[in-house]
N, C-alpha and C positions, 0 to 999 in steps of 0.2 A: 330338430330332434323330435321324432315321436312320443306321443305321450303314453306314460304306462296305463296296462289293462288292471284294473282289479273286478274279479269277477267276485261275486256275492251268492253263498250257496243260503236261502233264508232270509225271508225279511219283516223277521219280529223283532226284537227288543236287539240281540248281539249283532245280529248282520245290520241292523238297521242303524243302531249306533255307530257299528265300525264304517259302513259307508258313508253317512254324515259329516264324519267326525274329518274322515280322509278329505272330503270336497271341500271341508270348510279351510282346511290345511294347504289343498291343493286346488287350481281352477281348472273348468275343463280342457283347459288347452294341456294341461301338465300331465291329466291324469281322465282316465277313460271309465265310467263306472256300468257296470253292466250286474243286474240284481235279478236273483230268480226266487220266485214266491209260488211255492203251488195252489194256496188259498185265493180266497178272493181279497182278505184287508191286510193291511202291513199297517206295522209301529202300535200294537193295541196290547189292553191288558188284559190279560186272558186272566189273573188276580180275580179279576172287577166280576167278572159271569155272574157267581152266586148272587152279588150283591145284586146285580140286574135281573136278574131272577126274583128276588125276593121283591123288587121294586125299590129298593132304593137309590139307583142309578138307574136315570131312563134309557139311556144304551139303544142299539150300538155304540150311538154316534158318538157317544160318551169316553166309549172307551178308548177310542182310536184318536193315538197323538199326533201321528200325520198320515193323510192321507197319500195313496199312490198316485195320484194325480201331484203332490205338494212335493213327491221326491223326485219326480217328472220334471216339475219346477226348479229343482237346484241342481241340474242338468243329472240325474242320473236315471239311468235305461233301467227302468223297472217294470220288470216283466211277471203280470201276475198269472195266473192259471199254467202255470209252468215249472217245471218240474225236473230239477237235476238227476238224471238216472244211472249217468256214470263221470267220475274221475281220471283223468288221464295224467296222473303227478309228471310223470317223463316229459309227456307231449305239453305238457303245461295248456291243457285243454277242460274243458268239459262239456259233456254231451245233454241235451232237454229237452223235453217233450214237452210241444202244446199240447194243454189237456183238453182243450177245446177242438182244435183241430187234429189232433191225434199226429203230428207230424215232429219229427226229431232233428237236429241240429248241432253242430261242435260251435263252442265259442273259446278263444283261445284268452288266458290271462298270464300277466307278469306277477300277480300277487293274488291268492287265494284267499275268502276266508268262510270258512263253513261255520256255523251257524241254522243246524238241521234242528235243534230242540231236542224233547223227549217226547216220546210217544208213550199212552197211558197201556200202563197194563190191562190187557183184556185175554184176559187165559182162553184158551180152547176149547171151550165145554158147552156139550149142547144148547141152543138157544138162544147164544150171548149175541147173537148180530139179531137177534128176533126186532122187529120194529115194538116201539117202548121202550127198549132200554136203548140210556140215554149216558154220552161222556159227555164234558165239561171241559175240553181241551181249547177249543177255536169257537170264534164267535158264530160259527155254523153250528156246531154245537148248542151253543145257550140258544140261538134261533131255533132251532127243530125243539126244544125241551118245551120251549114259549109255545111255540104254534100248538103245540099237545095241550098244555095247559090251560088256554086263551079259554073262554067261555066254560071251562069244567070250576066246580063249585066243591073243592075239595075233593078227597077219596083218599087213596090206601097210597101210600109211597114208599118205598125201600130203597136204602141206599148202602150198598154192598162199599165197607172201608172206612173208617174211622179217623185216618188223617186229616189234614188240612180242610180237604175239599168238599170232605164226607161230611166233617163236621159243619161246613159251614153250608152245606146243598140243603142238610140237615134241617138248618134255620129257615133257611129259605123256604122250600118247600113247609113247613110246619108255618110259617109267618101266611101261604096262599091259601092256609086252610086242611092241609093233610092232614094224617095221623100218620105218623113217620116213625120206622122202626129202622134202624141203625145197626147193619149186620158186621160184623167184622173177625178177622182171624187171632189177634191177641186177645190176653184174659181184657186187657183194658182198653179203654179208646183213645186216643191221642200216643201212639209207641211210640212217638219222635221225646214224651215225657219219660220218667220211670214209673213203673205200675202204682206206687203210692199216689204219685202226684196225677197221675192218670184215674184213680179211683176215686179225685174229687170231680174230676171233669166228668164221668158218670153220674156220679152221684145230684151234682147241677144239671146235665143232660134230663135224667129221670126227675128231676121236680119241674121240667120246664114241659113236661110230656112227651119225650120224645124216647121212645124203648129202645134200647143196647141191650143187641147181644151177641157175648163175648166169646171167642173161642171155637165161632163158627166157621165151616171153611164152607165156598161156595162149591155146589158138585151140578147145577144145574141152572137155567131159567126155561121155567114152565111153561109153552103156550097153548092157546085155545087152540076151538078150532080153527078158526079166523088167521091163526097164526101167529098174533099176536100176544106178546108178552104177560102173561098172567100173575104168575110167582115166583118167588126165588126159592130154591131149596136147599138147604146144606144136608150135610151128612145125620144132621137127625132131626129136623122137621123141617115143614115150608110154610113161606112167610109170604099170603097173599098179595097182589101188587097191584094199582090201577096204571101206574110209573116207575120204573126201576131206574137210578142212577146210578153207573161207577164211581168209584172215589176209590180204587185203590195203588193208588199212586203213580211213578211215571219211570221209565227207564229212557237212559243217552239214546237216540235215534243217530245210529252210526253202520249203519246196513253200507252206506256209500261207501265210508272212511274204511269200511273191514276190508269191503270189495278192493278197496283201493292202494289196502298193502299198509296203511297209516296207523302209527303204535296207538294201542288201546292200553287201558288200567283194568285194574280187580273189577269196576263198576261196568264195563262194558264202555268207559270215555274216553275218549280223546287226550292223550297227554299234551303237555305244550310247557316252554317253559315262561317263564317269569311275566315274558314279554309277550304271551299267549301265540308264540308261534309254534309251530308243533314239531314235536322232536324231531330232530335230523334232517329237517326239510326248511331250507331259506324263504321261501317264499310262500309256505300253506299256513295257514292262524285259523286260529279256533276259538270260539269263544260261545257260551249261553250254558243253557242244559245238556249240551251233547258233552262238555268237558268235565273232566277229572279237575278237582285242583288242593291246593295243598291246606289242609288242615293248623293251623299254627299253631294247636293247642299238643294234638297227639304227636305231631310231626308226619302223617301218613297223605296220601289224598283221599279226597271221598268224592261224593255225586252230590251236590244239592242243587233241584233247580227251582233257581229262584228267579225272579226276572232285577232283581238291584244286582246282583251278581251279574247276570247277562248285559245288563246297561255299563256296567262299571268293565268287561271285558273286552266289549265293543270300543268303547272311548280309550283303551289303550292299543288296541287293535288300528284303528285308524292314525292314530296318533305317531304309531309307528310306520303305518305306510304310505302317512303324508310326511314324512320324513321328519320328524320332533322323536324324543325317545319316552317310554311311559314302561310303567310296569305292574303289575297288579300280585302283588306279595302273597294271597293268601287270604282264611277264610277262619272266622271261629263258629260258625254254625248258629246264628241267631235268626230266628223266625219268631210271628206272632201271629194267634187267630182270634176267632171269637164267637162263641155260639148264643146268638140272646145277649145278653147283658154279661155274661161268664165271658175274660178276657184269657187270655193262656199263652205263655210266651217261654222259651227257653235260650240257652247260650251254651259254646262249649259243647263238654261231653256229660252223655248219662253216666249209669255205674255200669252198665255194658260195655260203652264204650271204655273206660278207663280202662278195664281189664283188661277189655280187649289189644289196649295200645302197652300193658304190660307196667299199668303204673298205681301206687299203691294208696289210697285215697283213705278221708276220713269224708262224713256226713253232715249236714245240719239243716233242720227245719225248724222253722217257728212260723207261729199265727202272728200277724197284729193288723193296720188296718192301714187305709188308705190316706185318712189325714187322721187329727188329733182324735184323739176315741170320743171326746166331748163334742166336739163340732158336729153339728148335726148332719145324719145322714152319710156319716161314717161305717166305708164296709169294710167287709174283714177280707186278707190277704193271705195266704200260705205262700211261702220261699221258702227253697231247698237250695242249699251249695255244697259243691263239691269241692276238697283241695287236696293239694298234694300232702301224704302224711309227713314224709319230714321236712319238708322245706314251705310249705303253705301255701303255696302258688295256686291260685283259682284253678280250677278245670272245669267249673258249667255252674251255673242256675237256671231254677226252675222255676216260674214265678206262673200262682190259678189265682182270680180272683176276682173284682170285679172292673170298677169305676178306676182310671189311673193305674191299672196293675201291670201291663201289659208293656208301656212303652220304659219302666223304670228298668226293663232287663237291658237297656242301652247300656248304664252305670255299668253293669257286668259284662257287657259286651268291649266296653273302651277298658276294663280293666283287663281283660283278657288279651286284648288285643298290644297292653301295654306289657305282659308278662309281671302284672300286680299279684303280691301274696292279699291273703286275707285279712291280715294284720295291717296290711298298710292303705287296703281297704277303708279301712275304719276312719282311714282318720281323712276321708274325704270331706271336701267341702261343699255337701250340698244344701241345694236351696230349702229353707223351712218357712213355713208360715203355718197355722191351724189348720187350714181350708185345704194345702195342697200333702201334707203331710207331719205325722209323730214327729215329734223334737229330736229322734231319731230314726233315721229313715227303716221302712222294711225290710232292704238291701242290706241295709249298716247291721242291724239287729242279726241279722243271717251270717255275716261275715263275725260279726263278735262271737256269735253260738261257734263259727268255724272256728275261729283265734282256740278255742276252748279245747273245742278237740281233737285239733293239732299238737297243742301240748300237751293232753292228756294219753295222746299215743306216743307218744317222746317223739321229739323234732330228732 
């Protein structure tokens, strides 16, 4: 019996998962892996850049979990500088281009699985391919931003987006010496927060030196005459640059999948069900930043690209087409960053989102601190929760602060994920000591504030 084809569109964090995962399932005699990579590294965390940026991860090498020579090794055909350019679902084909040799090829598969990523937003507006400015997407990327950087002794940096990437390029650059100004299009920075809780992440930004400003849109980047990259300019001034980085986030990369006739969501993703195959189609899977998937809080799908999502869709992707069954349920939206010493982390939905999902919420914030307020060296925490007004049921936290602030949004994220009210929040049993936390947690205190005003709006 011949062995099946599975061909691999991608090989970062989902394709590279789902291909693994399938060999370890299946040997090569069973099953045939053929993986196309247009970059030069597979299996890396594109996460890690900033951090290797700032110098706290020496990187590359660092970041990269296996090498293409190491998946060479467990017999799969990994083909890097190459480049899927078309889809043939019918012909159960697909067509790629060496990008090296400029030459093109069909390779035919029994089992699909794309695995394209996101590509960053970079709008159309005079300037923005100017040399100087700099994305953050692929480890060619973080290399080209280094080789700029390498022997310069500070200067001017700007970093257009406030998100995840922004905020943390932010550090970075400000940790080599810049004076870094932080442009972005909401009043506040961090929009994946709500503006209050976002206006402390400012308000730490600005005492670390680093200037926010809010509610800018970009309409240009400025060059010399040289040609290169000077200043960024919005709609009403410009903000000098020796460096300019994007950071304003990333959209599903499904140019192929559209071409190719394959259902797309609101987000521009890839649908797929349970088992991340993709709708209506036996044989094509999906899984990383290119997919949609479903929300378990609002009941809707959304776009998040994360890479523990892309790792976790991979492994059930393989899983299913080394022939075992796996399934991947679903998502409550937890992320975490960190600018300086200011940690920032959220779960669930904002008060955007809840509305938007058509559901009718109460609020609660409170300050208290990290561990006992007497323990030395005790910081202070802001947490925000959301719950359902008459029934109590979490819908999100929001957690800025410092030391220990960041990874406590788990608590909120297993309670969300278990469909826990606020009230029954409370009577969780977590770990206390002085050193690692209050006799009641910052979580617990947040949910008891919610207990409160869930009843106060009549359950």
């Amino acid at each position: 019996m011949a062995a099946d084809r599975l061909g691999v569109c991608g090989g970062a964090a989902g394709g590279r998962a789902a291909a693994s995962q399938a060999r370890r399932l299946k040997g090569p005699d069973r099953l045939e892996i053929t993986a196309f990579e247009r970059g030069h590294f597979t299996s890396y965390s594109a996460c890690g850049i900033p951090y290797w940026v700032s110098g706290d991860v020496s990187g590359p090498d660092a970041l990269i979990a296996r090498t293409p020579e190491e998946h060479r090794e467990r017999a799969i055909d990994l083909r890097t500088r190459t480049e899927v350019v078309e889809i043939d679902v019918p012909g159960g084909r697909v067509r790629a281009r060496d990008l090296a040799a400029g030459t093109e090829s069909w390779t035919g598969y029994d089992h699909l699985v794309i695995g394209t990523g996101a590509r960053p937003v970079r709008p159309p507006l005079p300037g923005i391919d100017a040399p100087g400015v700099y994305g953050v997407q692929t480890l060619d990327d973080g290399q080209a931003l280094l080789d700029t950087l390498a022997g310069r002794d500070g200067g001017r940096a700007v970093v257009v987006g406030a998100g995840y990437i922004g905020v943390e390029m932010a550090e970075a650059l400000l940790r080599r010496g810049y004076e870094v100004t932080v442009v972005h299009r909401d009043d506040e920075p961090m929009a994946t927060l709500d503006p209050d809780m976002g206006r402390l992440v400012r308000t730490a930004m600005d005492g670390l030196g680093i200037t926010t400003v809010g509610g800018a849109t970009l309409t240009a980047i400025l060059t010399g005459e040289d040609g290169r990259a000077r200043a960024v300019a919005t709609e009403d001034a410009t903000y000098p640059a020796d460096v300019i980085v994007l950071g304003m986030g990333v959209r599903p990369e499904t140019t192929l999948a559209r071409a190719a006739g394959l259902p797309l969501g609101a987000y521009g993703g890839l649908l797929t069900d349970l088992s991340m195959r993709v709708r209506g189609h036996e044989n094509v899977w999906a899984g990383g930043d290119c997919v949609e998937v479903l929300d378990l809080v609002s009941g809707a799908t959304r776009h998040l690209a994360l890479g523990t999502h892309a790792n976790k869709h991979g492994q059930v992707i393989g899983a299913n087409v080394g022939g075992g069954y796996a399934t991947f349920p679903g998502v409550v939206g937890t992320a975490v960053s960190k600018v300086c010493d200011l940690e920032i982390a959220r779960t669930g939905l904002r008060e955007k989102d809840a509305r938007r999902a058509g559901l009718r919420f109460v609020t609660a914030t409170i300050e208290s601190t990290d561990s006992a307020g007497y323990y030395p060296g005790a910081t202070p925490m802001t947490v925000k929760m959301l719950a359902e007004r008459r029934t109590g049921r979490l819908l999100g936290t929001q957690i800025v602060g410092r030391r220990g602030a960041a990874k406590r949004v788990d608590i909120a994220a297993v309670a969300l994920t278990a469909g826990m009210t606020v009230e029954r929040m409370t009577t969780l049993d977590l770990g206390y000591a002085p050193p690692f936390s209050p006799v009641w947690d910052p979580v617990l205190v947040a949910a008891r504030k919610a207990v409160t005003a869930v009843r106060a709006a009549g359950m």
